[in-house]
Each structure stands twice: as structure tokens, then as C-alpha cells.
KOLTOR-299887 format. One record per atom (N, C-alpha, C): atom name; x, y, z negated. Coordinates in nm, 2 decimals. Each point is the difference from the previous one (the first is absolute). Layout:
! residues N
<site atome="CA" east="X" north="Y" up="Z"/>
...
! end
This chain:
! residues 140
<site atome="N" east="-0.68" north="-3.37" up="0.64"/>
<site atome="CA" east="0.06" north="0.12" up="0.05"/>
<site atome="C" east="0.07" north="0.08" up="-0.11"/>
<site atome="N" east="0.11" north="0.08" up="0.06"/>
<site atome="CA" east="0.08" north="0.05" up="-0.17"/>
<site atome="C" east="-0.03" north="0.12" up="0.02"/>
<site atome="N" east="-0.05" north="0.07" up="-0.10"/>
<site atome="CA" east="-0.04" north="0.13" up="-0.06"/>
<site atome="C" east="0.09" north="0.11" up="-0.06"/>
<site atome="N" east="0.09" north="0.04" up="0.07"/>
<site atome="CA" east="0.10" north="0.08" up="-0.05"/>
<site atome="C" east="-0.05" north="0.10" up="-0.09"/>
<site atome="N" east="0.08" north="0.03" up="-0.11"/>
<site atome="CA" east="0.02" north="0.17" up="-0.02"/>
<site atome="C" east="0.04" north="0.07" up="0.08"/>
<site atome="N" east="-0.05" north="0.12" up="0.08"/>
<site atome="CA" east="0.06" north="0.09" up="0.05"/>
<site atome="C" east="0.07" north="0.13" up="-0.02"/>
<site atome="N" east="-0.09" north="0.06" up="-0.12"/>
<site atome="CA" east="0.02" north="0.14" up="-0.04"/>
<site atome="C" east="-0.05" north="0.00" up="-0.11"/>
<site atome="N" east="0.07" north="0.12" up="-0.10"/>
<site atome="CA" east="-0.01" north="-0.01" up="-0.13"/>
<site atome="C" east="-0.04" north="0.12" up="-0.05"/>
<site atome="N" east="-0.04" north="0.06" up="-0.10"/>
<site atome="CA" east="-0.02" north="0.12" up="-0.08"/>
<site atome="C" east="0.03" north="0.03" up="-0.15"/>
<site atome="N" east="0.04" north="0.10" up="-0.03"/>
<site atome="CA" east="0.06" north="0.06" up="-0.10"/>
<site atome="C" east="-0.08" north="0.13" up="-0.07"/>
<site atome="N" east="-0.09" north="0.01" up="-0.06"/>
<site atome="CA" east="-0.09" north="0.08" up="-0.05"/>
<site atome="C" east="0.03" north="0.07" up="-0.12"/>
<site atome="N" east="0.08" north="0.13" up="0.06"/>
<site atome="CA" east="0.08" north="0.02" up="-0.14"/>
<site atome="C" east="-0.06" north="0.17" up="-0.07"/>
<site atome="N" east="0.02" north="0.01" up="-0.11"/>
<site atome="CA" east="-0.02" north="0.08" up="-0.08"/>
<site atome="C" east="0.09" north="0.12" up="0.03"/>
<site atome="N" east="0.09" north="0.02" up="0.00"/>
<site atome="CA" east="0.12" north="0.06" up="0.12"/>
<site atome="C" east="0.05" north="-0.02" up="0.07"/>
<site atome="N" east="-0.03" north="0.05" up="0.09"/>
<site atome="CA" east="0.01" north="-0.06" up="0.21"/>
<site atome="C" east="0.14" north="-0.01" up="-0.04"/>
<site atome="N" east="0.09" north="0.14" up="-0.07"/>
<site atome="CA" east="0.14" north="0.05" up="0.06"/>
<site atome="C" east="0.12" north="-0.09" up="-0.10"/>
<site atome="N" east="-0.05" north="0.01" up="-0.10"/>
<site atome="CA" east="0.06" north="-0.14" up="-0.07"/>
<site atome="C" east="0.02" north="-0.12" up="0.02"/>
<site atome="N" east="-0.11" north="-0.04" up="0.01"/>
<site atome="CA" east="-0.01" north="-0.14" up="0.10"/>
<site atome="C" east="0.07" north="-0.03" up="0.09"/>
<site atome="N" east="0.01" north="0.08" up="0.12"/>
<site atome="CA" east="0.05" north="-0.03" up="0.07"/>
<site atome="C" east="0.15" north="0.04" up="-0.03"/>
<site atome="N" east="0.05" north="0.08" up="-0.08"/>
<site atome="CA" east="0.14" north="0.01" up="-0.01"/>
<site atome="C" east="0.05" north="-0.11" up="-0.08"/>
<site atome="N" east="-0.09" north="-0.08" up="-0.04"/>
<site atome="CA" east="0.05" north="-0.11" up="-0.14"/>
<site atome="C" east="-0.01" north="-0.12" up="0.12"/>
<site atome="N" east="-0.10" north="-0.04" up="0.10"/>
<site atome="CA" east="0.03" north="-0.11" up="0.08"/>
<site atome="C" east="0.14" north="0.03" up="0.12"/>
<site atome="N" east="0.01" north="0.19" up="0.03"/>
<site atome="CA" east="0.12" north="-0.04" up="0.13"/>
<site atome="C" east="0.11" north="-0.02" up="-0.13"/>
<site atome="N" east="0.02" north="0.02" up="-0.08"/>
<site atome="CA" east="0.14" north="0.02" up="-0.11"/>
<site atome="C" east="0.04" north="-0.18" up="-0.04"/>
<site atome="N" east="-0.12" north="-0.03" up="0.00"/>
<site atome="CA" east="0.00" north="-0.14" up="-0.09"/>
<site atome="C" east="0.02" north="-0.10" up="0.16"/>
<site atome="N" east="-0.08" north="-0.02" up="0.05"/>
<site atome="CA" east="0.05" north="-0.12" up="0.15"/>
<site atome="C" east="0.06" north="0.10" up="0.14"/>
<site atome="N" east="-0.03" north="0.09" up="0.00"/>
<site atome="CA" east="0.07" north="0.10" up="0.13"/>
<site atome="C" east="-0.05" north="-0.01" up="0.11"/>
<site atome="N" east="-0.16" north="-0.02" up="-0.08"/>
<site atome="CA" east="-0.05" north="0.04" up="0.14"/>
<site atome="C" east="-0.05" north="0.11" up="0.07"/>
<site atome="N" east="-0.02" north="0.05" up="0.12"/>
<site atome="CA" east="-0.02" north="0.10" up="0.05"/>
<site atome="C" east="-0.17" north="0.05" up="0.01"/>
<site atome="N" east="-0.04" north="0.12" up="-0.04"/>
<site atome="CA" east="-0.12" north="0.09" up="0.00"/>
<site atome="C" east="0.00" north="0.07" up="0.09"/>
<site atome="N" east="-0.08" north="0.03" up="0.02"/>
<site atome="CA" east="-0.09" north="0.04" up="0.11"/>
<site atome="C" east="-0.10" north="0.11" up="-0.02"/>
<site atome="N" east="0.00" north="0.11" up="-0.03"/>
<site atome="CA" east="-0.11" north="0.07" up="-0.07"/>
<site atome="C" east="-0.11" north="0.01" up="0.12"/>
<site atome="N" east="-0.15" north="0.02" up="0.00"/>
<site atome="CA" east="-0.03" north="0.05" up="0.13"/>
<site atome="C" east="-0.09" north="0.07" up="-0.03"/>
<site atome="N" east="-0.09" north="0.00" up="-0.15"/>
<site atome="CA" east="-0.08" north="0.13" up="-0.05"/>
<site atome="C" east="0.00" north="-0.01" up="-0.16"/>
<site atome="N" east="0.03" north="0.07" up="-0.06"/>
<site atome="CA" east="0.00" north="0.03" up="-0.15"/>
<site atome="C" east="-0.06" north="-0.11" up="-0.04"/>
<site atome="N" east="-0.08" north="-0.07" up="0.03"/>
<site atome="CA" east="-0.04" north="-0.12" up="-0.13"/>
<site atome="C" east="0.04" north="-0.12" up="0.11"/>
<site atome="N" east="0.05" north="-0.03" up="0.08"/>
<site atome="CA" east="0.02" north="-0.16" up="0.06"/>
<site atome="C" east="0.15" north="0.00" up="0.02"/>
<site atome="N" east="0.08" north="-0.07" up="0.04"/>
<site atome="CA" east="0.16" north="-0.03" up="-0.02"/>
<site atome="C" east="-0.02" north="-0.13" up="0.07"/>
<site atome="N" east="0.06" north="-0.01" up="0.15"/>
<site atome="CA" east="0.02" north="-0.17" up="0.01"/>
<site atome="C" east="0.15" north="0.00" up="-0.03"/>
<site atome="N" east="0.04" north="-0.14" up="-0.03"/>
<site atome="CA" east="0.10" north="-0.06" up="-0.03"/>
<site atome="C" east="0.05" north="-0.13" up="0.05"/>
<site atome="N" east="0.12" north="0.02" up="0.08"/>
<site atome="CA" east="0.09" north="-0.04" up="0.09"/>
<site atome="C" east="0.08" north="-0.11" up="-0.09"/>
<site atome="N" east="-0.01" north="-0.12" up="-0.06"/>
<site atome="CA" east="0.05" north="-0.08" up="-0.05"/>
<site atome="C" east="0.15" north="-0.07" up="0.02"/>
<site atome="N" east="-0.02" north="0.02" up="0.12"/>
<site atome="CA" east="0.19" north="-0.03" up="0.11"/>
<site atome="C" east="-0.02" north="-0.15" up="-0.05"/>
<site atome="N" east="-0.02" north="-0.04" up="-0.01"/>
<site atome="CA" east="0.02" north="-0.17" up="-0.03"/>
<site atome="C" east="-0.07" north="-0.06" up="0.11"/>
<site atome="N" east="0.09" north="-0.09" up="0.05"/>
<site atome="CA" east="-0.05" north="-0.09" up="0.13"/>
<site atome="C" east="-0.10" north="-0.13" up="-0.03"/>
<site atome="N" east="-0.11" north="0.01" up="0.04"/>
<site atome="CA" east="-0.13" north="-0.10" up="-0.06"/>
<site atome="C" east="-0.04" north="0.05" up="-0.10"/>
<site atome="N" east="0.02" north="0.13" up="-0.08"/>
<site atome="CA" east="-0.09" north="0.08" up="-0.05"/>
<site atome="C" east="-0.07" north="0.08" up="0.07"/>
<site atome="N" east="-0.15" north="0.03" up="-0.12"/>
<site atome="CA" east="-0.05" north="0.10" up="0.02"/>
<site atome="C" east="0.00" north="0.13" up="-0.01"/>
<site atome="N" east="-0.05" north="0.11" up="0.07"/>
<site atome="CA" east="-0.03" north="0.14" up="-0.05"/>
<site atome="C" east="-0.09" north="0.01" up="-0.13"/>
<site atome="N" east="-0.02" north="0.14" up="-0.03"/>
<site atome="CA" east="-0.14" north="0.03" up="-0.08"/>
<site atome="C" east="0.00" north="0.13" up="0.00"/>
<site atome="N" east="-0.14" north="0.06" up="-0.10"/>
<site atome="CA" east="0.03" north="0.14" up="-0.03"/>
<site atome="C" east="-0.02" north="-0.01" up="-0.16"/>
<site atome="N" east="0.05" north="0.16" up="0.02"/>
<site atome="CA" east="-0.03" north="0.02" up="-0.21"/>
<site atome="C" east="-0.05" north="0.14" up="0.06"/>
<site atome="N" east="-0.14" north="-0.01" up="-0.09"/>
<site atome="CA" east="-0.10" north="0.09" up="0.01"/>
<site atome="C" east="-0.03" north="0.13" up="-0.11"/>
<site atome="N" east="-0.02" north="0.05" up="-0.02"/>
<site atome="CA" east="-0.02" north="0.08" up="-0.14"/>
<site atome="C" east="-0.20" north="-0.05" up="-0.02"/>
<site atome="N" east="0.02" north="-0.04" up="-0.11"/>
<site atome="CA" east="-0.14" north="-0.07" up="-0.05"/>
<site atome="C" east="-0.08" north="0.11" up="-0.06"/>
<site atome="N" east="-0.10" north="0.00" up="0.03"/>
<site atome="CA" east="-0.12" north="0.10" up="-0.01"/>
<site atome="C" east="-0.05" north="-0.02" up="-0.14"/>
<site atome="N" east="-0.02" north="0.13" up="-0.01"/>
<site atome="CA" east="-0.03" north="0.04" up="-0.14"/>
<site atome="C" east="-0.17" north="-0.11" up="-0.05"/>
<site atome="N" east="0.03" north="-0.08" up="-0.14"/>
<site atome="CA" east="-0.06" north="-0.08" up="-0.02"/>
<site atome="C" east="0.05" north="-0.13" up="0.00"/>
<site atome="N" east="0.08" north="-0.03" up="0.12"/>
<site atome="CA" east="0.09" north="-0.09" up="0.02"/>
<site atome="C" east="0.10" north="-0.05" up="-0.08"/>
<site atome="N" east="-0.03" north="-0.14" up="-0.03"/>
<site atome="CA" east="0.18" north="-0.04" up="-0.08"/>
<site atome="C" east="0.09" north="-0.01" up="0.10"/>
<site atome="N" east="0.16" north="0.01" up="-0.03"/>
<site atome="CA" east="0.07" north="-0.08" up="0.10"/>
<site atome="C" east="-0.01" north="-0.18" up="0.04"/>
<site atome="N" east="-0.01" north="0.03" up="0.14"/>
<site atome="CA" east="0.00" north="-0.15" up="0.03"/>
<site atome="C" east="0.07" north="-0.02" up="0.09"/>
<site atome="N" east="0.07" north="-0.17" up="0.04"/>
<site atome="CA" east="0.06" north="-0.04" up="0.15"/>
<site atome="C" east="-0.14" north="-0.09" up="0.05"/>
<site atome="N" east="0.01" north="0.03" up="0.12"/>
<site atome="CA" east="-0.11" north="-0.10" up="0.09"/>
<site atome="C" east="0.05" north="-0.01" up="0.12"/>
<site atome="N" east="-0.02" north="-0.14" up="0.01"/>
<site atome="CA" east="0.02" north="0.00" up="0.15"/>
<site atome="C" east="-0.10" north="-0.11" up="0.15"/>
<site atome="N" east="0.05" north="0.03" up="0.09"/>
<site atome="CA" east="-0.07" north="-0.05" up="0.12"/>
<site atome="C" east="0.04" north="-0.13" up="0.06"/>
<site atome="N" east="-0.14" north="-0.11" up="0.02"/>
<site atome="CA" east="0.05" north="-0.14" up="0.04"/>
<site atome="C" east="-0.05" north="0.04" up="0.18"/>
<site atome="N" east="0.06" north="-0.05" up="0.12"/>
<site atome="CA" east="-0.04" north="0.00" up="0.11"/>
<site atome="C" east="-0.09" north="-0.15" up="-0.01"/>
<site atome="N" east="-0.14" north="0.11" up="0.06"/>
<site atome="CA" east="-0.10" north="-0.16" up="0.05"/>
<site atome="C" east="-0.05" north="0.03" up="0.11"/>
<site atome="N" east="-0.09" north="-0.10" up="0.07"/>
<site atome="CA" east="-0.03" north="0.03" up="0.13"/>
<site atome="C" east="-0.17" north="0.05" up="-0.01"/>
<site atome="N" east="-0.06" north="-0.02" up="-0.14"/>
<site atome="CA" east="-0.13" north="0.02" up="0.04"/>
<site atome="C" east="-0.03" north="0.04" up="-0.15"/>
<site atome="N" east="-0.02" north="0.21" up="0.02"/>
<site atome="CA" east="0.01" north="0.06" up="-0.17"/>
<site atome="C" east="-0.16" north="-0.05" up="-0.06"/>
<site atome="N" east="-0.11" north="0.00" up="0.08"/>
<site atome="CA" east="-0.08" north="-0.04" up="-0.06"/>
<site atome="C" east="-0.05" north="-0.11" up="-0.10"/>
<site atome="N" east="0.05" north="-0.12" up="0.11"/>
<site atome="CA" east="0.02" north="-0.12" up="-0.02"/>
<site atome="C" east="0.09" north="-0.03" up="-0.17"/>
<site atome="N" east="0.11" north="0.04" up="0.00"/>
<site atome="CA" east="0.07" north="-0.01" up="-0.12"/>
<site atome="C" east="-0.05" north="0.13" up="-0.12"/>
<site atome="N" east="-0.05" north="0.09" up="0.03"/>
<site atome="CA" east="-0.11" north="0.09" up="-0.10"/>
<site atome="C" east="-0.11" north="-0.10" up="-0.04"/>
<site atome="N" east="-0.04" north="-0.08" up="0.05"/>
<site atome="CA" east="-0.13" north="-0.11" up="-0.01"/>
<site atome="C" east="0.06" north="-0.12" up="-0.10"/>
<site atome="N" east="0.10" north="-0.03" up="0.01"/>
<site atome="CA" east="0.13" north="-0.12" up="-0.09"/>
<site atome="C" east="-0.03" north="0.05" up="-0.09"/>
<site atome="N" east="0.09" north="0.16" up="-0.01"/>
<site atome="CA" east="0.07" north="0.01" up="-0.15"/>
<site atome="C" east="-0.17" north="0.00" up="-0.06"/>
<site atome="N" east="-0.09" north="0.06" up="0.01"/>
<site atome="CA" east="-0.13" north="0.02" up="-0.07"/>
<site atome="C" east="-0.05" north="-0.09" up="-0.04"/>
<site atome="N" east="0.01" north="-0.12" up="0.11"/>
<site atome="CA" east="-0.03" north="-0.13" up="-0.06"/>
<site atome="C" east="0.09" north="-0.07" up="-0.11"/>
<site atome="N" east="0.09" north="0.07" up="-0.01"/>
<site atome="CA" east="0.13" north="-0.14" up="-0.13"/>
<site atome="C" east="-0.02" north="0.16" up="-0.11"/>
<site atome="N" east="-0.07" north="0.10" up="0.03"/>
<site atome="CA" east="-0.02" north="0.11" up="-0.12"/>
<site atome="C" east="0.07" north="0.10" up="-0.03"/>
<site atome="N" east="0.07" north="0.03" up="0.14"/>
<site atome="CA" east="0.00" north="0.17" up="0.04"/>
<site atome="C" east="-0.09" north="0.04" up="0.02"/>
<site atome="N" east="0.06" north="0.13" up="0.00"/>
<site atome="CA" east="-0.10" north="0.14" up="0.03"/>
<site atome="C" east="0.04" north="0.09" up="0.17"/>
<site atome="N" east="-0.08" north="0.01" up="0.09"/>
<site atome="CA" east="0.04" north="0.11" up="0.10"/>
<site atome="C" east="0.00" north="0.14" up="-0.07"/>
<site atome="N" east="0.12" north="0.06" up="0.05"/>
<site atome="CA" east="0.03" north="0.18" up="-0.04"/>
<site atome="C" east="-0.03" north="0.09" up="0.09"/>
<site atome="N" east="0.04" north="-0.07" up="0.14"/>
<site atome="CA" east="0.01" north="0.05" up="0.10"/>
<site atome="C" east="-0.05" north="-0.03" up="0.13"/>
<site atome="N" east="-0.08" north="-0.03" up="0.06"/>
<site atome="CA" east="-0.04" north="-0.07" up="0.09"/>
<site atome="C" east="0.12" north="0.04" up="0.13"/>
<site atome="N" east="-0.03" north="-0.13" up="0.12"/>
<site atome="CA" east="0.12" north="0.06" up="0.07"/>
<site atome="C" east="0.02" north="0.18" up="0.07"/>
<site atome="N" east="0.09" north="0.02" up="0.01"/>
<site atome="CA" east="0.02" north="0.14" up="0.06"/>
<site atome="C" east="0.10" north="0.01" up="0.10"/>
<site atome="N" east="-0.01" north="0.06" up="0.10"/>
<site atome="CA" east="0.10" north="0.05" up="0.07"/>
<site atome="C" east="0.12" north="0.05" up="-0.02"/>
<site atome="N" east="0.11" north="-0.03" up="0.05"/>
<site atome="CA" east="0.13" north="0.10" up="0.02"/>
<site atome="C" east="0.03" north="-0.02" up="0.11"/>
<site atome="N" east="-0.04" north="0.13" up="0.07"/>
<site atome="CA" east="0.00" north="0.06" up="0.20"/>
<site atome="C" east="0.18" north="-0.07" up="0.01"/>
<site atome="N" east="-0.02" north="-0.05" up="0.11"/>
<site atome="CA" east="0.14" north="-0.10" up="0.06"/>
<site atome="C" east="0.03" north="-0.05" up="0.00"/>
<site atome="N" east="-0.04" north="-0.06" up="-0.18"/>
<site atome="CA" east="0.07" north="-0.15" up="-0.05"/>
<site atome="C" east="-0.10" north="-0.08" up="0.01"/>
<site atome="N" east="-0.09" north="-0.02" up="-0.11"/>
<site atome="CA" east="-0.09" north="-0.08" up="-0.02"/>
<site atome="C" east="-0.10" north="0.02" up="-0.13"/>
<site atome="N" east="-0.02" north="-0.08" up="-0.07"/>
<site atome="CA" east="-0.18" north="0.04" up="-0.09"/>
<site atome="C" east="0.09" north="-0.08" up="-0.11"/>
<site atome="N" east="-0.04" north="0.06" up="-0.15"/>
<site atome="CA" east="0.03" north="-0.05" up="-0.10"/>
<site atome="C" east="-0.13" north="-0.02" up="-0.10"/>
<site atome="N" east="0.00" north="-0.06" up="-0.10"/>
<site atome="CA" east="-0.10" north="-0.01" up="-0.12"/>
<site atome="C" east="0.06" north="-0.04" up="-0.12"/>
<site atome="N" east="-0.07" north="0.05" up="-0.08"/>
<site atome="CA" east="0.03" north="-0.03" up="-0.16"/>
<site atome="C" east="-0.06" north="-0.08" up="-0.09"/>
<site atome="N" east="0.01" north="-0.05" up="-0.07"/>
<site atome="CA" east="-0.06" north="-0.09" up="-0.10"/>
<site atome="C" east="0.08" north="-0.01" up="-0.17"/>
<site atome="N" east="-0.08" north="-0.06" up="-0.08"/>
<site atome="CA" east="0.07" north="0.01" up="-0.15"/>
<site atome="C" east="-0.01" north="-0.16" up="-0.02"/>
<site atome="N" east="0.09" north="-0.07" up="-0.02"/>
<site atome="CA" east="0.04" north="-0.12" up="-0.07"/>
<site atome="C" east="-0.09" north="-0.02" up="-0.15"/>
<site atome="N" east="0.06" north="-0.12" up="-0.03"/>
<site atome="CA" east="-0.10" north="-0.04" up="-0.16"/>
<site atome="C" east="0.03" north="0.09" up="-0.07"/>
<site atome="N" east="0.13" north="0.05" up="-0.03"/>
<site atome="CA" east="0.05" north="0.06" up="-0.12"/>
<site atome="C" east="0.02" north="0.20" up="0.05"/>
<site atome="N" east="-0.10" north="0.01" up="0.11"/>
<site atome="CA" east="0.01" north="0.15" up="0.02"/>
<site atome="C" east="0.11" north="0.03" up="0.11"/>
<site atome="N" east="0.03" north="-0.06" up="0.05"/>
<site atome="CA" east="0.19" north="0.03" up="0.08"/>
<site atome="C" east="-0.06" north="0.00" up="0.11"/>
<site atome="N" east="-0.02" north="0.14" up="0.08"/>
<site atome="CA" east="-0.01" north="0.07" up="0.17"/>
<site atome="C" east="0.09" north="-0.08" up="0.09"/>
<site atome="N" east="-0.06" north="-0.08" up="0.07"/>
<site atome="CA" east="0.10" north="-0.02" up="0.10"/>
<site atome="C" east="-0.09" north="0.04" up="0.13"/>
<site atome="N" east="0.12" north="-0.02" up="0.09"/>
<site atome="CA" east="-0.07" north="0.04" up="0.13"/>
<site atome="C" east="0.00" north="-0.08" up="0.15"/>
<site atome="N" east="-0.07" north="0.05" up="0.10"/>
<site atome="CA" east="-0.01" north="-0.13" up="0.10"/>
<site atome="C" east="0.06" north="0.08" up="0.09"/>
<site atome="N" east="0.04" north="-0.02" up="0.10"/>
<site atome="CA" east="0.03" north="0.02" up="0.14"/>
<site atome="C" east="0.00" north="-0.04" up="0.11"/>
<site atome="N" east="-0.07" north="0.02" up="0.07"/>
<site atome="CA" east="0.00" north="-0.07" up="0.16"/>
<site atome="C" east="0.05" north="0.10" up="0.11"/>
<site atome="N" east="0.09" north="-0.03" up="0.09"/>
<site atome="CA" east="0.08" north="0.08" up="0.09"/>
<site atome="C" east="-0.11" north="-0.02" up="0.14"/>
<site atome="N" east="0.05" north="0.12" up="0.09"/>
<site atome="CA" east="-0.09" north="0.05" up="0.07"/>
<site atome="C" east="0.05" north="-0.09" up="0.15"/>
<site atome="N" east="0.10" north="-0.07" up="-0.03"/>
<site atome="CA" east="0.08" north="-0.11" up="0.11"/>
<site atome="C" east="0.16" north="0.09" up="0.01"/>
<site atome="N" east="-0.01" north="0.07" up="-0.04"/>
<site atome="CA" east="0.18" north="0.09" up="0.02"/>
<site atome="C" east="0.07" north="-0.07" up="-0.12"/>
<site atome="N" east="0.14" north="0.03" up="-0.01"/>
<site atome="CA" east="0.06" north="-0.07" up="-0.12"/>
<site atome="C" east="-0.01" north="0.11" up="-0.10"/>
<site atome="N" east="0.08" north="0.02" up="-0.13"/>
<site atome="CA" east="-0.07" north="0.02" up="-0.11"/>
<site atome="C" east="0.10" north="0.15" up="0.05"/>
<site atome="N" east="-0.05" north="0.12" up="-0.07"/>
<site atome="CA" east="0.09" north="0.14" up="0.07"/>
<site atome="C" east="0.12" north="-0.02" up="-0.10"/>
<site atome="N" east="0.12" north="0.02" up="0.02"/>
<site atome="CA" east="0.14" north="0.05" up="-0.06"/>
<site atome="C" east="0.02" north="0.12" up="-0.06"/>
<site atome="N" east="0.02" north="0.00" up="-0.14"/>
<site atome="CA" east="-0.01" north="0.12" up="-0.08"/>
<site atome="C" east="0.12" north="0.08" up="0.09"/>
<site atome="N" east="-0.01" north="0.15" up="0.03"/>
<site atome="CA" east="0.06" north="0.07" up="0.09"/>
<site atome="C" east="0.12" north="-0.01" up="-0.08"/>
<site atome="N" east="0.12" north="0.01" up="0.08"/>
<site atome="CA" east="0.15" north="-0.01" up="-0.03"/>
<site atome="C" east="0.08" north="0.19" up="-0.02"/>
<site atome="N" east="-0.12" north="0.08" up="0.01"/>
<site atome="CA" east="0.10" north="0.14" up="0.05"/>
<site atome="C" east="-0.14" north="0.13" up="-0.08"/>
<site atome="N" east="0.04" north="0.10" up="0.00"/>
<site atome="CA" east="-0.09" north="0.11" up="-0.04"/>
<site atome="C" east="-0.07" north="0.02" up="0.15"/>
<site atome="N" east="-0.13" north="0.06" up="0.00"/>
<site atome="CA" east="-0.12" north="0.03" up="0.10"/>
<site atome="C" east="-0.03" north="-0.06" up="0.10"/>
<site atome="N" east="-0.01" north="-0.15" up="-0.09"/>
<site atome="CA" east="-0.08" north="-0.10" up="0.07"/>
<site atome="C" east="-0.15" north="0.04" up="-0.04"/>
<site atome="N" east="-0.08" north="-0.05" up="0.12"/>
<site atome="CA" east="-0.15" north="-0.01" up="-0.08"/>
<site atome="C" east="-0.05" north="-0.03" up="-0.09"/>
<site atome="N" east="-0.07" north="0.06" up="-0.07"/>
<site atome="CA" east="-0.08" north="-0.03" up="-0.17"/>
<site atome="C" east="-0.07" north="-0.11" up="0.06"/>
<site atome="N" east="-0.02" north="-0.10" up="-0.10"/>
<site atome="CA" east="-0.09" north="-0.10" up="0.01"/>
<site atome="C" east="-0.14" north="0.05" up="-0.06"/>
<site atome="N" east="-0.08" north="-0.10" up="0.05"/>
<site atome="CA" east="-0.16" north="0.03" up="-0.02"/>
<site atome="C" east="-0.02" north="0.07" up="-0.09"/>
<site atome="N" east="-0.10" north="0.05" up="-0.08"/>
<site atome="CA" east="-0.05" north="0.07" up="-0.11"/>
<site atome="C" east="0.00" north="-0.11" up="-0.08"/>
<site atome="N" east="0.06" north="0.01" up="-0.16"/>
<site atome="CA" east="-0.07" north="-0.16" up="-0.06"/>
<site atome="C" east="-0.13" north="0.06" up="-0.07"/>
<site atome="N" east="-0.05" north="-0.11" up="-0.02"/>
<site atome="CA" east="-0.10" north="0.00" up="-0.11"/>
<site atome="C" east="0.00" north="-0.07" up="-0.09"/>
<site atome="N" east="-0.04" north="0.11" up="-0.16"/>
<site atome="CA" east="0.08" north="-0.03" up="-0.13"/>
<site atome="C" east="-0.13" north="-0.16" up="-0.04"/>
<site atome="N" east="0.00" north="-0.09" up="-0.07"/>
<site atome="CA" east="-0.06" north="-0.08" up="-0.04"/>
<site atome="C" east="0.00" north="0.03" up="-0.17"/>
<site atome="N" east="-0.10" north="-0.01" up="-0.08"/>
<site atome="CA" east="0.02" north="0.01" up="-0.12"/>
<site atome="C" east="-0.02" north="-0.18" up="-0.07"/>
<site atome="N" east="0.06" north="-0.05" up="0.02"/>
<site atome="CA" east="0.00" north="-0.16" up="-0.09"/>
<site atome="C" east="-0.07" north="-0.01" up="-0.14"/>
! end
């Protein structure tokens, strides 16, 4: 079965730089929807979205991102066995579906996803679309 990336993250030390240095540099479109999260509208056809986050104090900057699986537990049980670490156990996000975290050999956050049977949501195209879920910050 193929395991996409779906969604990405951007954990930045300045939300407002950041994101002015990624629309400037590829052109893509932001999204503000609360002072620390920014999704991002990539415009490329068979690309992905992501967000760029402002990273919580303690935090380095990082990118991480999300593989779609069908069973988060299941593959939280993998990575531990080949010598990851769980960060996150699965969690909800009301609409879509449940995500989890984990750390690779060398420390690198990635994340799981399993969709709730709807397709993946569309980073909104216009100002006073709905904010997406609340995130929650992970410290890797």
C-alpha cells in the first residue's frame, strides 16, 4: 500500500518572516488563521499544502511532516520496534481525522495521519474561512 506525505510543518522562530521569505521565494499563498499557525496554499498541481507555525519557546526550528496510514497505533508499534520513540499518542482533529507523533533514530518528529473517511480539507482560498482545529505544539 503507498503511504503518502500529506501535510507538512514549518516551526519557525518568526512566524512573520518566515512566512514572508517562503510567499516571496516560491509564491505561495498564506493563510493566517491565529497568530502562531499559517496554512499554506502551495498552488502546485500534485502538491501538497502545509503550515508554518511559530515554535514555542524552548523549541529549535524544525520541518516535519505527515505520512497517511490506515492504522496510527499499529505503525506507532513499527517505528518503536526498528527504535523510535512515540511523542504523541494518537489524537483527534474534530472533522478530519486522528494524528500521532513519533521521533526517528536521529531525533526527526514525524507524524501519522489517518483520515476520518472524508478527503483531506483544502487550505481555504479567501479571508473568513474557518480556523482549523486548535494545533498542538509537540516539543521533539
Amino acid at each position: 500500500m503507498i503511504r503518502p506525505v500529506v501535510h507538512w510543518e514549518i516551526y519557525a522562530r518568526d512566524l512573520a518572516k518566515t512566512r514572508s521569505f517562503y510567499a516571496e521565494l516560491f509564491g505561495w499563498q498564506m493563510q493566517e488563521f491565529t497568530p502562531e499557525y499559517t496554512l499554506v496554499d502551495t498552488g502546485g498541481e500534485g502538491g501538497i499544502g502545509g503550515g508554518i507555525m511559530q515554535a514555542p519557546p524552548g523549541m529549535n526550528p524544525a520541518v516535519t511532516f505527515y505520512v497517511l496510514v490506515d492504522d496510527l497505533d499499529a505503525f506507532l508499534k513499527r517505528a518503536e520496534a526498528l527504535g523510535g520513540t512515540t511523542v504523541m499518542p494518537p489524537t483527534p482533529i474534530p472533522n478530519v481525522g486522528h494524528f500521532a507523533m513519533f521521533t526517528d533514530l536521529d531525533g526527526h518528529c514525524i507524524g501519522l495521519f489517518k483520515s476520518d473517511g472524508g478527503p483531506m480539507p483544502e487550505p481555504p482560498k479567501r479571508p473568513g474561512c474557518p480556523a482549523p482545529p486548535q494545533r498542538t505544539l509537540i516539543r521533539c
